[in-house]
C-alpha positions as CSV (number, residue, x, y, z in Angstrom):
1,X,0.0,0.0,0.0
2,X,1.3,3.3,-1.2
3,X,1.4,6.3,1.2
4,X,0.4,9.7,0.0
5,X,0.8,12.8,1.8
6,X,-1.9,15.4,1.1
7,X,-0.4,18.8,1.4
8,X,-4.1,20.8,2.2
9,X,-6.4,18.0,2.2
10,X,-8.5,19.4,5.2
11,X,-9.8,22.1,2.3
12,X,-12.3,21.4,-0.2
13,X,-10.8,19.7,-3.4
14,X,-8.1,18.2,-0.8
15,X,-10.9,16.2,1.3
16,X,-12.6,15.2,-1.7
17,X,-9.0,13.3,-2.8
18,X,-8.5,12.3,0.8
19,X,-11.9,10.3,0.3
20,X,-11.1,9.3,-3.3
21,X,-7.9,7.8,-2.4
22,X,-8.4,5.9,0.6
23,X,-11.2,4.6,-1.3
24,X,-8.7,3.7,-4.6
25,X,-6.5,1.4,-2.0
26,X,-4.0,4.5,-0.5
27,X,-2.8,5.4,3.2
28,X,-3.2,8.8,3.2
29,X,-1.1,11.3,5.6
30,X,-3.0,15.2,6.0
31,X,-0.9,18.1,6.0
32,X,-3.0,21.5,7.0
33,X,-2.8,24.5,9.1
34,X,-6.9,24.3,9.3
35,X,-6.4,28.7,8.1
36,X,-9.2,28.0,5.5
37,X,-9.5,24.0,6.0
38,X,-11.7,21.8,8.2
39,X,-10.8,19.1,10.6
40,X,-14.0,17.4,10.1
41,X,-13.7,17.6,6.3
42,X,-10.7,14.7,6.0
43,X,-12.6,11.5,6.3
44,X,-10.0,9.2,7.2
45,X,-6.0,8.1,7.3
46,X,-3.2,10.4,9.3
47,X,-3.9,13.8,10.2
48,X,-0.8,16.0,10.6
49,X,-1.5,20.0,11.8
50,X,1.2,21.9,10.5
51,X,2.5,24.6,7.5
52,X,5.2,24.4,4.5
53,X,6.4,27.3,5.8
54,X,7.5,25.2,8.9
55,X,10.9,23.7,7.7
56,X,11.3,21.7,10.6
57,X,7.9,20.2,11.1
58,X,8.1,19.1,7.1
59,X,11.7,17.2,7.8
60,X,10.0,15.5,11.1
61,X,6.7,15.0,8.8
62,X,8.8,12.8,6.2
63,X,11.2,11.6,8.5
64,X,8.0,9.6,10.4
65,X,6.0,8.6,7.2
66,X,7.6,7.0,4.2
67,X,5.7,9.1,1.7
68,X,5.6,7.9,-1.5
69,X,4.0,10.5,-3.6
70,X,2.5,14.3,-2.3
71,X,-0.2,16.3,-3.5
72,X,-0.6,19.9,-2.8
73,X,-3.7,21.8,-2.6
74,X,-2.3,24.3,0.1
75,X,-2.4,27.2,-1.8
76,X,-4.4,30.8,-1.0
77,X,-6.8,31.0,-4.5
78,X,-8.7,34.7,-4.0
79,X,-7.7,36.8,-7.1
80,X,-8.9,39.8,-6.0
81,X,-7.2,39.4,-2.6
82,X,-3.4,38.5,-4.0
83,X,-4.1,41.6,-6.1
84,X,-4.4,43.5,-2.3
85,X,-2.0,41.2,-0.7
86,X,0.5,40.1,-2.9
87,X,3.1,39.6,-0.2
88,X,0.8,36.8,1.2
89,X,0.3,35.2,-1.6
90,X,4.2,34.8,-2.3
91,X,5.4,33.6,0.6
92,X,2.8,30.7,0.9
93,X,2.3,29.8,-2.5
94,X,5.3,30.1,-3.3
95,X,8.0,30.5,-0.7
96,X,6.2,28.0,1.5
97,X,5.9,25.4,-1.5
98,X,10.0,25.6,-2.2
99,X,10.0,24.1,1.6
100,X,7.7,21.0,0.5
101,X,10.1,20.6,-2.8
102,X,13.3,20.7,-0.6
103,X,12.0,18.3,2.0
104,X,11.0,16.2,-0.9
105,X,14.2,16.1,-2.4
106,X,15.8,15.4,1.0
107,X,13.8,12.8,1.3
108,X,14.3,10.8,-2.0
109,X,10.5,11.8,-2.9
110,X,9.8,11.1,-6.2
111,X,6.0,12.3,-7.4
112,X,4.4,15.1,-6.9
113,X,0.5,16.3,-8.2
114,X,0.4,20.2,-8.3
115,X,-2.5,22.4,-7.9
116,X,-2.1,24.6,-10.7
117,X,-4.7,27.2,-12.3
118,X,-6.3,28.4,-15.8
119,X,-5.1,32.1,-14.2
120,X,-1.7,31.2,-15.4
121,X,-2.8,32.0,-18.9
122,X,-4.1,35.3,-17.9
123,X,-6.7,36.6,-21.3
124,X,-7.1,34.0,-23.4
125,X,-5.6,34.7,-26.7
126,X,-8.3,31.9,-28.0
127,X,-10.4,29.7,-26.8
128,X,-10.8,26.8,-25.8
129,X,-7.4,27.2,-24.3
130,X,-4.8,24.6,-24.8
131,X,-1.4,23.6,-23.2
132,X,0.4,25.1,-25.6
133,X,-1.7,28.8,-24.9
134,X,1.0,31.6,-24.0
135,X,1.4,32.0,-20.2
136,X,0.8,35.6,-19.2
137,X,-0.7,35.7,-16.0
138,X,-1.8,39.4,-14.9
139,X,-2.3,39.1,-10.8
140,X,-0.1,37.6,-8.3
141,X,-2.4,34.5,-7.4
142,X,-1.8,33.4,-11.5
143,X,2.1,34.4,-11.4
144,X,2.7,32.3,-8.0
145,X,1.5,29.1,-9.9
146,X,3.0,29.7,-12.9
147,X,6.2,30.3,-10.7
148,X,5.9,26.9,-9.0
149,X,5.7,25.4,-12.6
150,X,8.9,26.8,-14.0
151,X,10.5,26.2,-10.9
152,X,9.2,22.4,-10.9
153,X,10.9,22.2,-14.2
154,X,14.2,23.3,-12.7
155,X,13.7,20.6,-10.0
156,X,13.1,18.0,-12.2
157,X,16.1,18.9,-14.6
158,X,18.4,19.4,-11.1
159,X,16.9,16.8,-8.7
160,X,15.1,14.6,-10.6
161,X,11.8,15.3,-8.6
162,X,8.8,14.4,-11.6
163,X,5.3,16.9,-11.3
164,X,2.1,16.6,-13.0
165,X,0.8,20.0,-12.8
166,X,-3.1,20.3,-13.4
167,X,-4.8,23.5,-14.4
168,X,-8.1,23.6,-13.2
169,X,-10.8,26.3,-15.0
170,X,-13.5,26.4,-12.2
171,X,-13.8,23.2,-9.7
172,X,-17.4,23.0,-8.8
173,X,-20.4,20.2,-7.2
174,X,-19.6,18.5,-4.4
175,X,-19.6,15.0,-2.8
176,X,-22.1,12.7,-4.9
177,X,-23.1,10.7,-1.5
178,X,-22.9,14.6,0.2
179,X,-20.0,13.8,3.0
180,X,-18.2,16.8,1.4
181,X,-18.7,20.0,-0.3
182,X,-17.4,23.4,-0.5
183,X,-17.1,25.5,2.6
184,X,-15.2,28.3,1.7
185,X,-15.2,31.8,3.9
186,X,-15.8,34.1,2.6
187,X,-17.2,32.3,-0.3
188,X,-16.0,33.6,-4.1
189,X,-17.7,30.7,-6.3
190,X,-20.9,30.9,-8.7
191,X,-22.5,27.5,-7.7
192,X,-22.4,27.8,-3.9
193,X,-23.0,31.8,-4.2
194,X,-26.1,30.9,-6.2
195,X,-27.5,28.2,-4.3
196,X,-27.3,30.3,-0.9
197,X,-29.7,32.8,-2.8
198,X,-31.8,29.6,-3.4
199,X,-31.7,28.3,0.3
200,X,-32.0,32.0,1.6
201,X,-28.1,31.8,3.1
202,X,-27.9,34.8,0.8
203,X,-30.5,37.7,-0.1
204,X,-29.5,37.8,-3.6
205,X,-26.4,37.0,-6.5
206,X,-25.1,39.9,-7.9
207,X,-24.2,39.2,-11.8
208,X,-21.1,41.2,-12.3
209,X,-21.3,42.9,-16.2
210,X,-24.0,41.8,-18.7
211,X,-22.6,43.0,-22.0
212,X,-19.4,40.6,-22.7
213,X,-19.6,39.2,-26.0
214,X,-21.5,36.1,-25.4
215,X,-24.8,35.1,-26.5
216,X,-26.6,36.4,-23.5
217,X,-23.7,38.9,-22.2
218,X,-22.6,37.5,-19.8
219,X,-19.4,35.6,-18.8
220,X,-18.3,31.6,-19.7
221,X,-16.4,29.7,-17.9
222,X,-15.8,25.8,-17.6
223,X,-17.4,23.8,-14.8
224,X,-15.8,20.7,-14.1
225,X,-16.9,18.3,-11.0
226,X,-14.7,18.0,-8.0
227,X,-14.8,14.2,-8.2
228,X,-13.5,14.4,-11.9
229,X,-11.0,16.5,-11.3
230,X,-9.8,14.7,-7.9
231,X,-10.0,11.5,-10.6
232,X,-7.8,13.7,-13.0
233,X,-4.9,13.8,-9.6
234,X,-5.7,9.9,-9.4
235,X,-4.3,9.1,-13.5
236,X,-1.9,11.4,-12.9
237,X,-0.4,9.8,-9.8
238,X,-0.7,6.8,-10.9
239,X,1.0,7.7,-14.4
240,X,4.2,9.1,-12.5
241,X,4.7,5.8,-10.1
242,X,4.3,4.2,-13.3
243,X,7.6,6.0,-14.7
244,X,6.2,8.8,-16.7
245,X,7.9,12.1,-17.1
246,X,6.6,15.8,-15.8
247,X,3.9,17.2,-17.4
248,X,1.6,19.6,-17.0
249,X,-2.8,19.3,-18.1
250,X,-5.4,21.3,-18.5
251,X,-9.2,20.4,-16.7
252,X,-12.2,21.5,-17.7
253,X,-15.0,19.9,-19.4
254,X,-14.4,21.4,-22.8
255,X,-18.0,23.2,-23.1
256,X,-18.4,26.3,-21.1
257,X,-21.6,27.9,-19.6
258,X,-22.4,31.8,-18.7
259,X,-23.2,33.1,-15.4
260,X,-27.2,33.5,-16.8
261,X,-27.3,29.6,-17.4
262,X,-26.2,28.4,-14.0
263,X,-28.6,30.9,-12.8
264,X,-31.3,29.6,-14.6
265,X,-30.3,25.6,-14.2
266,X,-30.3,26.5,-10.4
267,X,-33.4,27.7,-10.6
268,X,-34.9,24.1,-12.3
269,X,-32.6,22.0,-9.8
270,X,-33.6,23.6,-7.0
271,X,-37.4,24.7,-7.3
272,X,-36.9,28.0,-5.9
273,X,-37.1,31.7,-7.1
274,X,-33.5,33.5,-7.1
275,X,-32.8,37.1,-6.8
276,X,-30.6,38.7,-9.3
277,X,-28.8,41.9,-8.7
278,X,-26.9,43.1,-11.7
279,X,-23.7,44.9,-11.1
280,X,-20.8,46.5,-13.4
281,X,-17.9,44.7,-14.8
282,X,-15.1,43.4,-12.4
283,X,-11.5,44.4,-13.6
284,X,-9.8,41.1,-15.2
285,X,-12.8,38.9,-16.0
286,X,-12.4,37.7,-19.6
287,X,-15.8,37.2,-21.5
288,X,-14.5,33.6,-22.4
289,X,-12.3,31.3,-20.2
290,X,-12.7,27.3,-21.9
291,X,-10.5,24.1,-21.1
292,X,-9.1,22.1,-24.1
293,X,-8.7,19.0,-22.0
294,X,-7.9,16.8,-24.9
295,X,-4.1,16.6,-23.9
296,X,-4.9,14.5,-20.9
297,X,-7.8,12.3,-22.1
298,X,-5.8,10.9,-25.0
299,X,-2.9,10.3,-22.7
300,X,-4.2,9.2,-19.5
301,X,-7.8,8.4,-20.3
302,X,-9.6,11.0,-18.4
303,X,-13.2,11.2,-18.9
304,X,-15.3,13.5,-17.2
305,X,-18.3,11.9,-15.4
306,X,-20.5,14.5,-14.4
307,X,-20.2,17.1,-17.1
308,X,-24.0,17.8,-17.2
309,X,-24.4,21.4,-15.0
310,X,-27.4,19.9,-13.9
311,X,-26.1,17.2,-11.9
312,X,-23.0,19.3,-10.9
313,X,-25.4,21.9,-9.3
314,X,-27.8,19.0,-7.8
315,X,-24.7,17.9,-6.3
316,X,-23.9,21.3,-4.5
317,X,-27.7,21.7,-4.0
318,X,-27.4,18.4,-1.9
319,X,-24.8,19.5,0.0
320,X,-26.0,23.4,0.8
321,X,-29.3,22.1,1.6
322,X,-27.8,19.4,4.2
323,X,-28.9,19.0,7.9
């Protein structure tokens, strides 16, 4: 049995994998501070409270386990706020993540699974966006994961260390048997911002610009499930203790849909009215943002599962309507 050390896995795509590999046949080892995770949330194996930015704590962390791969979710994802606070964002995304590749490499660690984002690409040049899409991310949330990804490349060239890196577009749903779901505070997402103006969490959703060039005006993006993507981190483990070389994926289902349309599929999943508050444009939000995912499905054989909306909401309805 392989041991896999989940850097963040107290947080909501990290508990999701927790679940999803203990369930594939891993021992899994936690690693989280609990600043924006949730004890409660990791649903079984080793549960370490700790930091990257501790350097000590990693090399007793390592030094107790024998890890066999990591993946790391640990990293601060509000756009707006790196914008504000860029020096947070740097020294934990970044500076703290260079502590997890050293202790790795002092450790004879081989495989690592990297949260990466679609804000490394910064405005799409086209769409949908592929691999091969220029990198030119324009606020410090994007540039600290396109940092990690050059600097990953450096690590493997140097230390041999191998990385998948996987660019999500917009992780949504939740927990099909609804054990998990998002719990983020404050809360930045469309699906769970909607569906607390259906429960009555929230008075209203404000819809930010409605005259992007779109069919309805307003903005696209990509929804993809959190159990396909955490199935996406599976492959990709799996294809590195398998002896394949770094890489980096895109994730998304391929087919985007506008802020108007998960309003309005909310509205049919849910049964309840939703208030809409229109509001201007926010600084930086592309009319477009669209996954080409084709790179890993012909190599690795990911297939999305749930890339109807309407499941993906039903399955956030599920858990925002929990008792």
């Amino acid at each position: 049995m392989k041991t896999i050390l989940i850097v963040g896995g107290a947080g909501y795509i990290g508990s999701h994998m927790v679940k999803m590999l203990m369930r594939s046949g891993y021992h899994v080892v936690t690693l989280d501070n609990l600043a924006t995770g949730y004890r409660d949330a990791v649903s079984g194996g080793d549960f370490v409270f700790g930091d990257t930015a501790d350097k000590l704590g990693l090399d007793s962390l390592f030094s107790g386990y024998t890890i066999d791969g990591v993946m790391h979710f640990a990293s601060f994802i509000q756009v707006g706020e790196s914008v504000q606070h860029p020096s947070k964002y740097y020294q934990n995304n970044v500076a703290a993540t260079l502590n997890l590749l050293d202790a790795m490499v002092a450790h004879h660690i081989p495989a690592l699974i990297f949260s990466s984002s679609a804000a490394i690409f910064g405005e799409p040049a086209y769409t949908p966006i592929d691999e091969q899409h220029p990198k030119q991310p324009i606020n410090p949330y994007g540039l600290s994961k396109w940092m990690i990804e050059q600097i990953l490349a450096d690590y493997d060239q140097a230390y041999g260390l191998k990385s998948v890196c996987l660019r999500y577009f917009n992780a949504a749903g939740a927990d099909p048997e609804g054990q998990l779901g998002e719990r983020h505070e404050p809360e930045t997402h469309l699906i769970p911002l909607v569906l607390q103006a259906a429960s009555g969490r929230r008075q209203a959703i404000t819809v930010f610009g409605q005259d992007y060039d779109t069919p309805d005006g307003t903005c696209i993006r990509d929804y993809i499930h959190i159990n396909d993507l955490c199935q996406a981190h599976l492959l990709a483990l799996e294809y590195l203790f398998q002896g394949g070389n770094s890489t980096a994926y895109n994730l998304g289902n391929g087919s985007g849909f506008s802020v108007t349309e998960v309003i309005e599929v909310a509205k049919q999943v849910t049964h309840k009215p939703i208030e809409v508050v229109m509001g201007e444009r926010r600084m930086g939000d592309p009319a477009r943002l669209v996954a080409d995912s084709k790179q890993i499905q012909t190599q690795l054989g990911w297939q999305p599962q749930y890339a109807d909306l309407a499941t993906i909401v039903a399955h956030a309805w599920q858990w925002e309507t929990r008792t």
